[in-house]
KETI-691620 format. One record per residue (C-alpha): x, y, z. Coordinates in nm, 4 decimals. Example, Ala and Ser with C-alpha at 12.3 -4.5 7.8 and 13.67 -1.06 7.14 Angstrom:
BEGIN
((1.2300,-0.4500,0.7800))
((1.3670,-0.1060,0.7140))
This chain:
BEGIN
((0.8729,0.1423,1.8550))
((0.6589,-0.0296,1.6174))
((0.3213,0.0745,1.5087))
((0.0117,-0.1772,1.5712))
((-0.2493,-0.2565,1.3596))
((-0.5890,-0.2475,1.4203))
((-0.6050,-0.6436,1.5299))
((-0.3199,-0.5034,1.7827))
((-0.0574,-0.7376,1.6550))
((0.2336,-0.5260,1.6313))
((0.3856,-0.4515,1.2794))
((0.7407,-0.5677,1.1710))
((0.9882,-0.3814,1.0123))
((0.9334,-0.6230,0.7391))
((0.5323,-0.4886,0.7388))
((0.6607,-0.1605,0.6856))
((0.8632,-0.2130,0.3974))
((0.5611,-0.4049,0.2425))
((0.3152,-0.1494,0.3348))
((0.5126,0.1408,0.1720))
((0.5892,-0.0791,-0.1232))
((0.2451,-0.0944,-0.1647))
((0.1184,0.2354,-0.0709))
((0.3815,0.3299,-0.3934))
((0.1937,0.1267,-0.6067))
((-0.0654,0.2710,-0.8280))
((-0.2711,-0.0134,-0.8948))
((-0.2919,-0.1449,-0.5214))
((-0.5613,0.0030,-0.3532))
((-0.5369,0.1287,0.0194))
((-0.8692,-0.1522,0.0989))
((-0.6029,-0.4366,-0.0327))
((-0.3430,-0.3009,0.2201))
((-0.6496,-0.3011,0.5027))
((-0.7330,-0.6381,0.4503))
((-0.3626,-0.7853,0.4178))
((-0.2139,-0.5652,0.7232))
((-0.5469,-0.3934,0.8946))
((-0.4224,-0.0289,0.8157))
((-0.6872,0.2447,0.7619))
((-0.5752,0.4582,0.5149))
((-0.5294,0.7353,0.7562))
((-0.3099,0.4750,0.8938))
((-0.1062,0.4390,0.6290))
((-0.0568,0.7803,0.5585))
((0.0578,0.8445,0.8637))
((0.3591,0.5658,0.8117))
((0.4023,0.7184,0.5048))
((0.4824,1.0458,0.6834))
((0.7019,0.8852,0.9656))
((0.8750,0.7045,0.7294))
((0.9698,0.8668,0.4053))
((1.1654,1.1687,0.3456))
((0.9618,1.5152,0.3908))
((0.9902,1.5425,-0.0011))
((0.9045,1.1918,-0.1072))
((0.6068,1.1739,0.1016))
((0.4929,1.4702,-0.0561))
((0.5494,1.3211,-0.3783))
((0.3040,1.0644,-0.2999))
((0.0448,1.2062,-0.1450))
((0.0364,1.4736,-0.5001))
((0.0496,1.1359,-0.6760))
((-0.2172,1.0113,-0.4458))
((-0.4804,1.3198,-0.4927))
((-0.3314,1.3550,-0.8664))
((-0.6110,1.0823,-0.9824))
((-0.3436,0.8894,-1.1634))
((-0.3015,0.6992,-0.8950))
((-0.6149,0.4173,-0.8513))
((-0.6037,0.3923,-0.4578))
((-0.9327,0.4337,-0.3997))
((-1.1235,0.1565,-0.4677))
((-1.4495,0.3620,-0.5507))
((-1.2573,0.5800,-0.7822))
((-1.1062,0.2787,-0.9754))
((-1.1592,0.2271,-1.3657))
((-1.4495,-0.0785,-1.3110))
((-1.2154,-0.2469,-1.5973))
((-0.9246,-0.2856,-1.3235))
((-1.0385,-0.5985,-1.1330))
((-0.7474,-0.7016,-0.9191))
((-0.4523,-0.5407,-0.7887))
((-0.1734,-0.7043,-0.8583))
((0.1015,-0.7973,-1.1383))
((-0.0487,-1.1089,-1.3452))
((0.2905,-1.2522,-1.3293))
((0.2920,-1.2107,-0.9155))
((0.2395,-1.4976,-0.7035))
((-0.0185,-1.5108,-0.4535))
((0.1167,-1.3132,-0.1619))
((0.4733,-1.4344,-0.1678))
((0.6307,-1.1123,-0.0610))
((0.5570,-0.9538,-0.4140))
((0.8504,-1.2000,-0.6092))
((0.7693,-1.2814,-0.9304))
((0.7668,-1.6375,-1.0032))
((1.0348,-1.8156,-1.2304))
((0.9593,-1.9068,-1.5196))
């Protein structure tokens, strides 16, 4: 059973991985995965429960709370203007582009 979004189309496996790939990531906040995949951050969370091990998703949500993570936008260094790798291409499934 997949999970919908908040525009009710439904999300794909392949949503999932890319949602917790960037619910891991520090720098991405959870208003970049709204806007890319319409997931509240309660949302989110709750994927991140359902999905992950017991242990890693409480690994996350420590690093989550810890403040080292930045994925609250309103909490974010002012200094940290985008969210992702200079090196990434726009939206391409996260690869990094050959050089």
């Amino acid at each position: 059973m997949h999970l919908t979004m908040l525009n009710t189309k439904e999300i794909t496996p392949l949503d999932i991985d890319r949602i917790i790939e960037m619910a891991w990531e520090d720098r991405t906040p959870f208003e970049a995965i709204f806007v890319q995949f319409g997931q509240t951050e309660k949302q989110v969370i709750d994927l991140m429960r359902k999905e992950l091990k017991r242990s890693s998703f409480i690994l996350w949500r420590d690093r989550v709370n810890s403040g080292v993570s930045q994925k609250h936008a309103k909490k974010r260094n002012p200094e940290i203007e985008r969210f992702k790798c200079t090196r990434q291409t726009s939206i391409s499934m996260n690869k990094i582009s050959k050089r």
